[in-house]
mmCIF file of the N, C-alpha and C atoms, coordinates in Angstrom:
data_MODEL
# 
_entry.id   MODEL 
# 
loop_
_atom_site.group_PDB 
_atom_site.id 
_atom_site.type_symbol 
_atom_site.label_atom_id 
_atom_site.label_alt_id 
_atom_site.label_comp_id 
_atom_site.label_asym_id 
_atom_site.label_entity_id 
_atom_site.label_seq_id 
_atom_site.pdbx_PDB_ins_code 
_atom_site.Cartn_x 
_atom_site.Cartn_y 
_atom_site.Cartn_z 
_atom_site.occupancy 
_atom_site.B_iso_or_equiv 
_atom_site.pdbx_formal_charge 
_atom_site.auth_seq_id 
_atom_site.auth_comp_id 
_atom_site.auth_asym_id 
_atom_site.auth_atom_id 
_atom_site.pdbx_PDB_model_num 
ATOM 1   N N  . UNK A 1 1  ? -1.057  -28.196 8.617   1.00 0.00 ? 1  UNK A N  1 
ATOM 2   C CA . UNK A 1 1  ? -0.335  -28.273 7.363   1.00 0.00 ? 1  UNK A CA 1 
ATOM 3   C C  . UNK A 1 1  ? 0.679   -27.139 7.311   1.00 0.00 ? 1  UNK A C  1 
ATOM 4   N N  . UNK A 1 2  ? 2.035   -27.603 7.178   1.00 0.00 ? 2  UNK A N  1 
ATOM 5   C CA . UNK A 1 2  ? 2.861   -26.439 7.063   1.00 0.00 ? 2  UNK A CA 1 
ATOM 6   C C  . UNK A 1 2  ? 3.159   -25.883 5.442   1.00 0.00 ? 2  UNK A C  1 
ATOM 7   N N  . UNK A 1 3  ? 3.174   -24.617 5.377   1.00 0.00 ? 3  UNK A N  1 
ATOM 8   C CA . UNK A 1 3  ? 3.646   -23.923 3.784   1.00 0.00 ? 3  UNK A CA 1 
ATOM 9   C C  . UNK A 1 3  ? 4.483   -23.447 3.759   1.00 0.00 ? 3  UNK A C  1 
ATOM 10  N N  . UNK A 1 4  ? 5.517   -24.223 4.775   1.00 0.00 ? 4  UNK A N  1 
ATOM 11  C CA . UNK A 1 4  ? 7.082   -23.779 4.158   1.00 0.00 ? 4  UNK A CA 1 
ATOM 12  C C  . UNK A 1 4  ? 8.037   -22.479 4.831   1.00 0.00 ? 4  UNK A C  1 
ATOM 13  N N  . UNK A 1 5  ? 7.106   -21.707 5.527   1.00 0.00 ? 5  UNK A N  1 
ATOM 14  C CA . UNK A 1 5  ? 7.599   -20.833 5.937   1.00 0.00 ? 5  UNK A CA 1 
ATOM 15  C C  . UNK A 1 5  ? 7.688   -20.924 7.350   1.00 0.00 ? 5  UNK A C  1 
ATOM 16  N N  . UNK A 1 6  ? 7.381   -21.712 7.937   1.00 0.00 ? 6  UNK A N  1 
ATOM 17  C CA . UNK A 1 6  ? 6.950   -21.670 9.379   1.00 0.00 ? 6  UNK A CA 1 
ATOM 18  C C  . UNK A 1 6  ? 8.431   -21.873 10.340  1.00 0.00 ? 6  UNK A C  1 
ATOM 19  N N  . UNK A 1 7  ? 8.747   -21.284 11.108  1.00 0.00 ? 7  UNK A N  1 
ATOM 20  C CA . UNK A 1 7  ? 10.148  -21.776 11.965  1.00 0.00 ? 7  UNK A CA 1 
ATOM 21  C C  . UNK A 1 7  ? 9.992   -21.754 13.408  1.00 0.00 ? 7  UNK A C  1 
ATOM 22  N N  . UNK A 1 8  ? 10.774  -22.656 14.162  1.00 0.00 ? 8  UNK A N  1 
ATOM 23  C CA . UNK A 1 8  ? 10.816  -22.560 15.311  1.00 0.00 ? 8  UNK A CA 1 
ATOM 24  C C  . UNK A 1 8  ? 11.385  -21.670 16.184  1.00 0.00 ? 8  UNK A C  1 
ATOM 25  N N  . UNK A 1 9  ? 10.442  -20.687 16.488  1.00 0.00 ? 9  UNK A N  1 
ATOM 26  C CA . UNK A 1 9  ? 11.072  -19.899 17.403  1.00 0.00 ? 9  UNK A CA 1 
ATOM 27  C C  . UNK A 1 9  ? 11.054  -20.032 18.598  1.00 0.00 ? 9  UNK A C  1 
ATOM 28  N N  . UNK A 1 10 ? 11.555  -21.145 19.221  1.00 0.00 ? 10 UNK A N  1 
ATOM 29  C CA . UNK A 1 10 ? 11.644  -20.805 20.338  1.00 0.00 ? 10 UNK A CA 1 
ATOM 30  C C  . UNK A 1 10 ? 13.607  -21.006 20.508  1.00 0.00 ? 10 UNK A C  1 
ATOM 31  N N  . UNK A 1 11 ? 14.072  -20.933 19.286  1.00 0.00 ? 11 UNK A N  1 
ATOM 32  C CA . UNK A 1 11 ? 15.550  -21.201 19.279  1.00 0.00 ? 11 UNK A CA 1 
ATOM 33  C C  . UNK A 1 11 ? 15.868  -19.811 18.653  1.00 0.00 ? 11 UNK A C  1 
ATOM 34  N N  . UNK A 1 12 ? 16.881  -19.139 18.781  1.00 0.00 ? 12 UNK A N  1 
ATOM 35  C CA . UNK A 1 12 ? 17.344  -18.099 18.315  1.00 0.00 ? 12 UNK A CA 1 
ATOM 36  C C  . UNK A 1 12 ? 17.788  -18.069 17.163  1.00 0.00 ? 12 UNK A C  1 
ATOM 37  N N  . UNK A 1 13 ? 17.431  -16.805 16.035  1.00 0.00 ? 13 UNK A N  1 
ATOM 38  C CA . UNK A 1 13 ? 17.940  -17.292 15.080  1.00 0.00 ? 13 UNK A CA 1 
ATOM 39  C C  . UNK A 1 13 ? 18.970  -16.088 14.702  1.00 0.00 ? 13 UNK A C  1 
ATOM 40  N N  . UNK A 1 14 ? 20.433  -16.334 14.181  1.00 0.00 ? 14 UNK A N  1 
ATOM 41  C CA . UNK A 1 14 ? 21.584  -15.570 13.787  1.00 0.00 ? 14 UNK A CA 1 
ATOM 42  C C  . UNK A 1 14 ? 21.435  -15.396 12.513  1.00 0.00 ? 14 UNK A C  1 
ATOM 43  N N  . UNK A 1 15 ? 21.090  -14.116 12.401  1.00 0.00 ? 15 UNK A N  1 
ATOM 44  C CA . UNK A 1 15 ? 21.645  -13.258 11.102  1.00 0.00 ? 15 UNK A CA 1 
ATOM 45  C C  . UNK A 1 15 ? 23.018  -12.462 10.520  1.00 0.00 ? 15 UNK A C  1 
ATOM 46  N N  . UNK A 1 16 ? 23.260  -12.279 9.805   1.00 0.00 ? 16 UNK A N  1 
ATOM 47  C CA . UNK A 1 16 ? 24.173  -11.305 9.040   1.00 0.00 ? 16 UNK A CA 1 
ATOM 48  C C  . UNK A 1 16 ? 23.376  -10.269 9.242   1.00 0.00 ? 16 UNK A C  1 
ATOM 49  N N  . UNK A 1 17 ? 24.214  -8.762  9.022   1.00 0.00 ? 17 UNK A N  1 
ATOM 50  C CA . UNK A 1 17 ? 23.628  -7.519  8.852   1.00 0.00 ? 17 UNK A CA 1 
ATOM 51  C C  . UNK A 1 17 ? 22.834  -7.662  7.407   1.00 0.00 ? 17 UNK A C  1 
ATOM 52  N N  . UNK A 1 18 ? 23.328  -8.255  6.529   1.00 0.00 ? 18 UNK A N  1 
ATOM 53  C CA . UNK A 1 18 ? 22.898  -8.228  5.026   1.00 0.00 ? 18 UNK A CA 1 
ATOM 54  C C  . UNK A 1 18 ? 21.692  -9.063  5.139   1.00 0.00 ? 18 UNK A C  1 
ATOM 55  N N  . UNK A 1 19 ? 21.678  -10.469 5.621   1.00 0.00 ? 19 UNK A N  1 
ATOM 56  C CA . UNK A 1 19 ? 20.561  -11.633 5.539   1.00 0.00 ? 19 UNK A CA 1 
ATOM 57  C C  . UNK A 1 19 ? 19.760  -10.514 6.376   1.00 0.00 ? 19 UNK A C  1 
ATOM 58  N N  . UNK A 1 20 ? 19.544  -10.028 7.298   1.00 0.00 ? 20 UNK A N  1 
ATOM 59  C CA . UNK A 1 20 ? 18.795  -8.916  7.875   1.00 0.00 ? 20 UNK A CA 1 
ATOM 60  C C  . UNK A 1 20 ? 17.953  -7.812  7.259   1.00 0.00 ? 20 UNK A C  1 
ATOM 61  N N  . UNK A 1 21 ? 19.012  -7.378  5.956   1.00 0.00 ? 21 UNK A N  1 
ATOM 62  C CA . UNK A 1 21 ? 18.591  -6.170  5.353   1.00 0.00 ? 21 UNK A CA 1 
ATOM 63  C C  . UNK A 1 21 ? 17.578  -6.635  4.344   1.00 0.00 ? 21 UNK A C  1 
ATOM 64  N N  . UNK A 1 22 ? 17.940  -8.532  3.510   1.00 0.00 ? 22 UNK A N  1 
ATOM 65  C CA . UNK A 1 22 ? 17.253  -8.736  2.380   1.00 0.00 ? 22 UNK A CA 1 
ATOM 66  C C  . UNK A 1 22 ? 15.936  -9.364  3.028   1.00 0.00 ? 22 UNK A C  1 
ATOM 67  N N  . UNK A 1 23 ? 15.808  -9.729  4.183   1.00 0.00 ? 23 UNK A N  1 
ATOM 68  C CA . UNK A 1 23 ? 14.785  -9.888  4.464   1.00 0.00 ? 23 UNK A CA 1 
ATOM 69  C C  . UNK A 1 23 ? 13.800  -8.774  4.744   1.00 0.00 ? 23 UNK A C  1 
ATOM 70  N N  . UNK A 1 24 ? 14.364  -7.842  5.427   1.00 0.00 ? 24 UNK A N  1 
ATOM 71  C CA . UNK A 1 24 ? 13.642  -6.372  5.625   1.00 0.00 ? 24 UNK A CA 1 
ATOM 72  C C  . UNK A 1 24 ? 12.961  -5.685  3.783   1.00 0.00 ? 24 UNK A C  1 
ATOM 73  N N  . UNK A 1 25 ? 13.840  -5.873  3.235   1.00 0.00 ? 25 UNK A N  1 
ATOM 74  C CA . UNK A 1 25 ? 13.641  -5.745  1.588   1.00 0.00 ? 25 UNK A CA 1 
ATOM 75  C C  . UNK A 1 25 ? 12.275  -6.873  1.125   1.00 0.00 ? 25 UNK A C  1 
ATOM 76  N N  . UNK A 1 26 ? 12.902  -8.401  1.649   1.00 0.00 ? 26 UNK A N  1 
ATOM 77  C CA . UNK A 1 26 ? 11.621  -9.147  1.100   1.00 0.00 ? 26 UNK A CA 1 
ATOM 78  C C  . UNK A 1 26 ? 10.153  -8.945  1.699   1.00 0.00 ? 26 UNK A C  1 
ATOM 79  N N  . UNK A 1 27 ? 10.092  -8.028  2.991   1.00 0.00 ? 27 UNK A N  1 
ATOM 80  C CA . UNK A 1 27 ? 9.109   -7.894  3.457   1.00 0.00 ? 27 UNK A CA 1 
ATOM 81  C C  . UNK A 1 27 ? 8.289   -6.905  3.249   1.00 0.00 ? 27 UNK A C  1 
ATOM 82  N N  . UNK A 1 28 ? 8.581   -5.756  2.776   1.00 0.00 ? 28 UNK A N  1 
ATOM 83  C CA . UNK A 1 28 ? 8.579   -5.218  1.829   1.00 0.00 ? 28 UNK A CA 1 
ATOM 84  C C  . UNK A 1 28 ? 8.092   -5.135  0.888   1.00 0.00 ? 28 UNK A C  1 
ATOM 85  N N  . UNK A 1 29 ? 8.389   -5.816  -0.099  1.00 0.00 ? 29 UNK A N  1 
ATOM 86  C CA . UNK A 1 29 ? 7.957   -6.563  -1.632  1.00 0.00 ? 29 UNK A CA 1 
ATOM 87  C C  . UNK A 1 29 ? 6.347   -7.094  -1.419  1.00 0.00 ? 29 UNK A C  1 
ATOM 88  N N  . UNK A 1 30 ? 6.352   -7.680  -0.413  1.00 0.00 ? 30 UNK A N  1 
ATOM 89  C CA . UNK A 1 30 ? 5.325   -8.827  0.552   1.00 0.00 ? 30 UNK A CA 1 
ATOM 90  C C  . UNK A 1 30 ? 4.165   -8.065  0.477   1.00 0.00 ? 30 UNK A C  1 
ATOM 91  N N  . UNK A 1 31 ? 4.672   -6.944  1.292   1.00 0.00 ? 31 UNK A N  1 
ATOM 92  C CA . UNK A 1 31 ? 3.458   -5.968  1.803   1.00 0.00 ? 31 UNK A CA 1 
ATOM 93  C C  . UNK A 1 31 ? 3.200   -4.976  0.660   1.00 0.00 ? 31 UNK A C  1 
ATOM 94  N N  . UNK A 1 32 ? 3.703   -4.755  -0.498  1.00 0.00 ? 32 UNK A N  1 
ATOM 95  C CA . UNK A 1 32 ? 3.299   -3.984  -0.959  1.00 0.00 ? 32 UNK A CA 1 
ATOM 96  C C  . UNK A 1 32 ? 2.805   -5.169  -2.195  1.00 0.00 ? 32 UNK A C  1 
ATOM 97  N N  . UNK A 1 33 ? 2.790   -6.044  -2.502  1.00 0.00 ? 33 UNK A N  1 
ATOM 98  C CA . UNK A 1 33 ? 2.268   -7.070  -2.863  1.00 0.00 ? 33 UNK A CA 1 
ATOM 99  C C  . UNK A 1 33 ? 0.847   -7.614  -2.779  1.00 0.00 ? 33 UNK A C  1 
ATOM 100 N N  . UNK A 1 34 ? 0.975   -7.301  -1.090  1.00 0.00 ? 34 UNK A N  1 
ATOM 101 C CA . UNK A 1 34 ? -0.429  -7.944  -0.815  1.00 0.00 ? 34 UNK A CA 1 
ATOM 102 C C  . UNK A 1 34 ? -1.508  -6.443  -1.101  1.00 0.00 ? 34 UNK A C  1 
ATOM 103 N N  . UNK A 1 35 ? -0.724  -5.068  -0.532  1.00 0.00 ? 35 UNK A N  1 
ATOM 104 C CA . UNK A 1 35 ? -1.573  -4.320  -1.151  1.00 0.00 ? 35 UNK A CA 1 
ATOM 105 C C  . UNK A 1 35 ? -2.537  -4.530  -2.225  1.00 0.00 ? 35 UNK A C  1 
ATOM 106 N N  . UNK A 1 36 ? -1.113  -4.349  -3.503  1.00 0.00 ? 36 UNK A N  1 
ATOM 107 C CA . UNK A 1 36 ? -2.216  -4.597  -4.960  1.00 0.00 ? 36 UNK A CA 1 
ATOM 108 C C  . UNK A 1 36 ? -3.058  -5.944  -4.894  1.00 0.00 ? 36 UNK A C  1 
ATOM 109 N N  . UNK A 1 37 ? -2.398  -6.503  -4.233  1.00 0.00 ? 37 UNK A N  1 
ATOM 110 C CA . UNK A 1 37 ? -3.719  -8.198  -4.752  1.00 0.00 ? 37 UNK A CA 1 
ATOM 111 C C  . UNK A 1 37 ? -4.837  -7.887  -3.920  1.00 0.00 ? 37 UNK A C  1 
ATOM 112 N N  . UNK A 1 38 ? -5.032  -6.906  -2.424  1.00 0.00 ? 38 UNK A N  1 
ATOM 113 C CA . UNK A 1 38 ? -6.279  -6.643  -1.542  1.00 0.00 ? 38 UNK A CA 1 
ATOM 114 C C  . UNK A 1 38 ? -6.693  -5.897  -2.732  1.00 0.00 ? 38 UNK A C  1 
ATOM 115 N N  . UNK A 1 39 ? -6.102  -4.853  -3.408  1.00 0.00 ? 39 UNK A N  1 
ATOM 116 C CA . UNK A 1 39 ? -7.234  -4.047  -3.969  1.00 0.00 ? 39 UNK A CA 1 
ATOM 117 C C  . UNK A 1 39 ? -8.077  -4.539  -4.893  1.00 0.00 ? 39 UNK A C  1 
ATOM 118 N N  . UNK A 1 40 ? -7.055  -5.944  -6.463  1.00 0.00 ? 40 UNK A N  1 
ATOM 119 C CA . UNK A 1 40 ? -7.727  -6.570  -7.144  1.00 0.00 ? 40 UNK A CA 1 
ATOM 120 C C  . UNK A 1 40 ? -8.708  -7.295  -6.660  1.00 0.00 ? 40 UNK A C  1 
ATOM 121 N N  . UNK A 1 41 ? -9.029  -7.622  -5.155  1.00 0.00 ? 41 UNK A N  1 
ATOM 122 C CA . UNK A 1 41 ? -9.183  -8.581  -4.690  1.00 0.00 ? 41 UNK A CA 1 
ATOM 123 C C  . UNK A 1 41 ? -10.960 -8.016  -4.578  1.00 0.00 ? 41 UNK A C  1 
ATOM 124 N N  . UNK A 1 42 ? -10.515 -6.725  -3.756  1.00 0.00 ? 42 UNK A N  1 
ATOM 125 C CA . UNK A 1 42 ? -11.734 -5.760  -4.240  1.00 0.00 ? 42 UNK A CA 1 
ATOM 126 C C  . UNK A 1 42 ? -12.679 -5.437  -4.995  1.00 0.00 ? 42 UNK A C  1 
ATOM 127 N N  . UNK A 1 43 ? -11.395 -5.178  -6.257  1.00 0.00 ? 43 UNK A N  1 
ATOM 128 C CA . UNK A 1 43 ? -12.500 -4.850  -7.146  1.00 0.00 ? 43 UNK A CA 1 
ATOM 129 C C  . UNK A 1 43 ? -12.784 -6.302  -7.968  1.00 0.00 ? 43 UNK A C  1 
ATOM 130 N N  . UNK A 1 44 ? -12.185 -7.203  -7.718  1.00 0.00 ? 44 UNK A N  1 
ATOM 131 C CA . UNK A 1 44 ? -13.219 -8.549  -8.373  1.00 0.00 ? 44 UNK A CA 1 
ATOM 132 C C  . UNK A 1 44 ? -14.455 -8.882  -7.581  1.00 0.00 ? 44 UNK A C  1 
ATOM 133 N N  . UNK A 1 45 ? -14.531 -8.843  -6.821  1.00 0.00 ? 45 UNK A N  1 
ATOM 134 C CA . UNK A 1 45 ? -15.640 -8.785  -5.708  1.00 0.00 ? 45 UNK A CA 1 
ATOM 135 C C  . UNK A 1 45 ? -16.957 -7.867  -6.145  1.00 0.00 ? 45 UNK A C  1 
ATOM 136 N N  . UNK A 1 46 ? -17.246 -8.348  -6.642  1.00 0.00 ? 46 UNK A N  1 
ATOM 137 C CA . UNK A 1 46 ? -18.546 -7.249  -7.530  1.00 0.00 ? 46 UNK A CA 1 
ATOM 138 C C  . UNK A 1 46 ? -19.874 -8.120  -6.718  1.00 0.00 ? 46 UNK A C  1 
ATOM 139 N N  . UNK A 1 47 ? -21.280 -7.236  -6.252  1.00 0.00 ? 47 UNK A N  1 
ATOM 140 C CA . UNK A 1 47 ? -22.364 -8.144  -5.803  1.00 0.00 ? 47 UNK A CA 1 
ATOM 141 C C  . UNK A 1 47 ? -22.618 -9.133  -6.544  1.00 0.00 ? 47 UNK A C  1 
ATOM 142 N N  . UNK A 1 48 ? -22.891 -10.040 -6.317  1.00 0.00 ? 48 UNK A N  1 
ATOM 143 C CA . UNK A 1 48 ? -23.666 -11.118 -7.461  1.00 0.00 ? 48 UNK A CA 1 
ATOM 144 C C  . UNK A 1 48 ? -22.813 -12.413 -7.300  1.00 0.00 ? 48 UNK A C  1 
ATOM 145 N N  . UNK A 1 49 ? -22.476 -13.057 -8.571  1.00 0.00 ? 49 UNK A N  1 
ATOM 146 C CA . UNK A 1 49 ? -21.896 -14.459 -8.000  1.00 0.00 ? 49 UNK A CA 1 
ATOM 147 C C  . UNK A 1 49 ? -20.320 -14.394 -8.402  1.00 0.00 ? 49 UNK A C  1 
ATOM 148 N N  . UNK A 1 50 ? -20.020 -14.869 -7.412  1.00 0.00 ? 50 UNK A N  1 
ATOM 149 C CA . UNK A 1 50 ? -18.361 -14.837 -7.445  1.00 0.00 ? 50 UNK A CA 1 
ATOM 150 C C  . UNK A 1 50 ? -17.730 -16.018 -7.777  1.00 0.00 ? 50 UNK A C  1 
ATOM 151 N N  . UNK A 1 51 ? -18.901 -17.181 -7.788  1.00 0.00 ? 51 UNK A N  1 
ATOM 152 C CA . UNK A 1 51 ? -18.789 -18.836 -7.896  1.00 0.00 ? 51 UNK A CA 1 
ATOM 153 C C  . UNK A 1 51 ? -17.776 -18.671 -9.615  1.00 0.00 ? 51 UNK A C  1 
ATOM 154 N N  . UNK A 1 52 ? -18.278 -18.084 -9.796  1.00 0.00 ? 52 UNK A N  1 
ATOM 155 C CA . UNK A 1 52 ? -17.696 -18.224 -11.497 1.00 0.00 ? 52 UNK A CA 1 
ATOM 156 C C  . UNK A 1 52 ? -16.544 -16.807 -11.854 1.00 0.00 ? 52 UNK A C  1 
ATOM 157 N N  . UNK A 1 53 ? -16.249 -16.450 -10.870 1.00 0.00 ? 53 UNK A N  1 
ATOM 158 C CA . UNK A 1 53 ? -15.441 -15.218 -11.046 1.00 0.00 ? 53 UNK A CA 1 
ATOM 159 C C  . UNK A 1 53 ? -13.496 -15.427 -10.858 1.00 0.00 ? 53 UNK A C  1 
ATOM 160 N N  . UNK A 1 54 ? -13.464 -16.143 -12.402 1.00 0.00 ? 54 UNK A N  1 
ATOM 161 C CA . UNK A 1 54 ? -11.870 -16.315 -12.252 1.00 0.00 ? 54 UNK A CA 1 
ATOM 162 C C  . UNK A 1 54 ? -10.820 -15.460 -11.284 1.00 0.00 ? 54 UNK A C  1 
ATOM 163 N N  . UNK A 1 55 ? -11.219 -13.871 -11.672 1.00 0.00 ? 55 UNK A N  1 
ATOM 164 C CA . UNK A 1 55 ? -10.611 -12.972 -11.264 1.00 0.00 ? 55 UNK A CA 1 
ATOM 165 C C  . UNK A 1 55 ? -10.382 -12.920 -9.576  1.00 0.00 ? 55 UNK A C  1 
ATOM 166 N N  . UNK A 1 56 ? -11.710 -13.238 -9.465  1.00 0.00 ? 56 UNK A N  1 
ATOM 167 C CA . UNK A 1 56 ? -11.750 -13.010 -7.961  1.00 0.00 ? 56 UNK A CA 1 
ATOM 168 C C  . UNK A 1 56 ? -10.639 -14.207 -7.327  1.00 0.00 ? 56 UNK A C  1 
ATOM 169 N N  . UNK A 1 57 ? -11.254 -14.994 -7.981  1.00 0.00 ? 57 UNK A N  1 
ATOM 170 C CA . UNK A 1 57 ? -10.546 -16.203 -6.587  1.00 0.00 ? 57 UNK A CA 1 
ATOM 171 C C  . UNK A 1 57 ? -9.099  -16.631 -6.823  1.00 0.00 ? 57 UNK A C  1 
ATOM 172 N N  . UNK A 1 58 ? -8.228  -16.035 -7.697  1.00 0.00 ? 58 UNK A N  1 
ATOM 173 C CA . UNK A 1 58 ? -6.641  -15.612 -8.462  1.00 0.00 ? 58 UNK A CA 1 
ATOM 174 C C  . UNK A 1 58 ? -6.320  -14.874 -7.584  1.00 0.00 ? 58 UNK A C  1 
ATOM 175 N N  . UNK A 1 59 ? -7.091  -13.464 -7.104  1.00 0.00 ? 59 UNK A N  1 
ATOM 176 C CA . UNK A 1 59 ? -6.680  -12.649 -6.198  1.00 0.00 ? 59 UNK A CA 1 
ATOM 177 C C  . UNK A 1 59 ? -6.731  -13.105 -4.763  1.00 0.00 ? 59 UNK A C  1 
ATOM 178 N N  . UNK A 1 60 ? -7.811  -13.903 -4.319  1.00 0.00 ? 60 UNK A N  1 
ATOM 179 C CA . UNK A 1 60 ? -8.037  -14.412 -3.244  1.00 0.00 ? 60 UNK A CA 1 
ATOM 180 C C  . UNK A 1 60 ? -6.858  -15.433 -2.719  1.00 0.00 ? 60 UNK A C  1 
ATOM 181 N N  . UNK A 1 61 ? -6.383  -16.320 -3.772  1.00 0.00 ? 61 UNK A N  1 
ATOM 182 C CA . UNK A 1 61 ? -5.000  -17.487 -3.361  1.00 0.00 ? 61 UNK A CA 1 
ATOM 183 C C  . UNK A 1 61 ? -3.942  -16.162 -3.611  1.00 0.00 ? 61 UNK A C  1 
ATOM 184 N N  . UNK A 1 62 ? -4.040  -15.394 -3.719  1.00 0.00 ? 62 UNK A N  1 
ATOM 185 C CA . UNK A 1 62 ? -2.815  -14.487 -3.881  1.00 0.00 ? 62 UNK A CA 1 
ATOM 186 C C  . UNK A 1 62 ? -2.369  -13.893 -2.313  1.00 0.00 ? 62 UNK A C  1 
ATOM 187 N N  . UNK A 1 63 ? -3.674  -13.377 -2.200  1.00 0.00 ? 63 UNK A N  1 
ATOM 188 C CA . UNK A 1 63 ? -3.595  -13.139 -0.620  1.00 0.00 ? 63 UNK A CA 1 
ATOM 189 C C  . UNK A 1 63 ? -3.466  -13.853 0.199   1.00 0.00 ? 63 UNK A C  1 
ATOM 190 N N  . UNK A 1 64 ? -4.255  -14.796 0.194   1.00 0.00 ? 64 UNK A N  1 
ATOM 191 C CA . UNK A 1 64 ? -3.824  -16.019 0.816   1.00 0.00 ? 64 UNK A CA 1 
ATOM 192 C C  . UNK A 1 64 ? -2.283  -16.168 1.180   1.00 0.00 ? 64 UNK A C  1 
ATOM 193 N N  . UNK A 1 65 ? -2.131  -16.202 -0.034  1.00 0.00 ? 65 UNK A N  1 
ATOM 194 C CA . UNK A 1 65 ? -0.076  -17.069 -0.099  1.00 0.00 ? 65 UNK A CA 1 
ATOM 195 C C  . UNK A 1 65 ? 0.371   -15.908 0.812   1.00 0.00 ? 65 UNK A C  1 
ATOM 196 N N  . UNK A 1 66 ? 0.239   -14.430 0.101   1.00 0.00 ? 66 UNK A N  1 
ATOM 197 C CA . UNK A 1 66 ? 1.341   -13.294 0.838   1.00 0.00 ? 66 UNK A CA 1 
ATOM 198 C C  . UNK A 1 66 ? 0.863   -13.556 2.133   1.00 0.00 ? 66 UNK A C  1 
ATOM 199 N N  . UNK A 1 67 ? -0.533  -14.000 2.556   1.00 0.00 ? 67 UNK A N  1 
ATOM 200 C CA . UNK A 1 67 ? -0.572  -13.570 4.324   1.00 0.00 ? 67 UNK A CA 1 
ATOM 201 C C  . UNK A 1 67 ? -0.095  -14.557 4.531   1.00 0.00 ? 67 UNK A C  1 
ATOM 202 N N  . UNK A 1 68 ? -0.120  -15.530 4.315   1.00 0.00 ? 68 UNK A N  1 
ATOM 203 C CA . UNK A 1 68 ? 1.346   -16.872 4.968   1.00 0.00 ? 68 UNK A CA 1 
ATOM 204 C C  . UNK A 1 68 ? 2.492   -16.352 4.973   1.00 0.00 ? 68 UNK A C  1 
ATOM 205 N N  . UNK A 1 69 ? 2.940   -15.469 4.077   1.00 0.00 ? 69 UNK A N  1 
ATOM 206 C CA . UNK A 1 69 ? 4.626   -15.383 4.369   1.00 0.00 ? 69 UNK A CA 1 
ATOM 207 C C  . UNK A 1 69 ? 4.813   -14.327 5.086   1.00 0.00 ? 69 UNK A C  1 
ATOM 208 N N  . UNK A 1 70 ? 3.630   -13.337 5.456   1.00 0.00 ? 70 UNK A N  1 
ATOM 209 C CA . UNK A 1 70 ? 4.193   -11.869 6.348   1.00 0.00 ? 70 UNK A CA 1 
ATOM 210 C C  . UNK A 1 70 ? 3.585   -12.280 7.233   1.00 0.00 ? 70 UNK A C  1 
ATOM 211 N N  . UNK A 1 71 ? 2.559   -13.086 7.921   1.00 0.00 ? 71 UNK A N  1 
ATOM 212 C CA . UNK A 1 71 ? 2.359   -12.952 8.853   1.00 0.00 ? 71 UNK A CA 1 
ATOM 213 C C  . UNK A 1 71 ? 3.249   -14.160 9.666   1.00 0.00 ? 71 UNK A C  1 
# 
């Protein structure tokens, strides 16, 4: 299943200096993104049951999504 981000690299791809820089910027955003959602992600994660833990599993598709687009 693809989510949109996926490209073929085995073709070269041409940038601008700028399309270069805003991606370096969006990656960025990404990673410091996924930071805060690992840490919420953390602290929703409490022992016990997580089956019913809104918090948790908000943070969990959060991470999710960012590790699709940085990795």
């Amino acid at each position: 299943m693809s989510n949109g981000w996926e490209m073929d690299l085995t073709e070269p791809v041409l940038l601008t200096p700028e399309g270069l820089e805003k991606l370096k910027r969006d990656l960025e955003v990404a990673l410091q993104r996924r930071a805060e959602a690992g840490e919420r992600l953390k602290e929703a994660f409490q022992p016990g049951d997580i089956e019913d833990n809104p918090e948790y599993e908000q943070a969990k598709e959060e991470v999710g999504l960012l590790d699709g687009r940085i990795y």
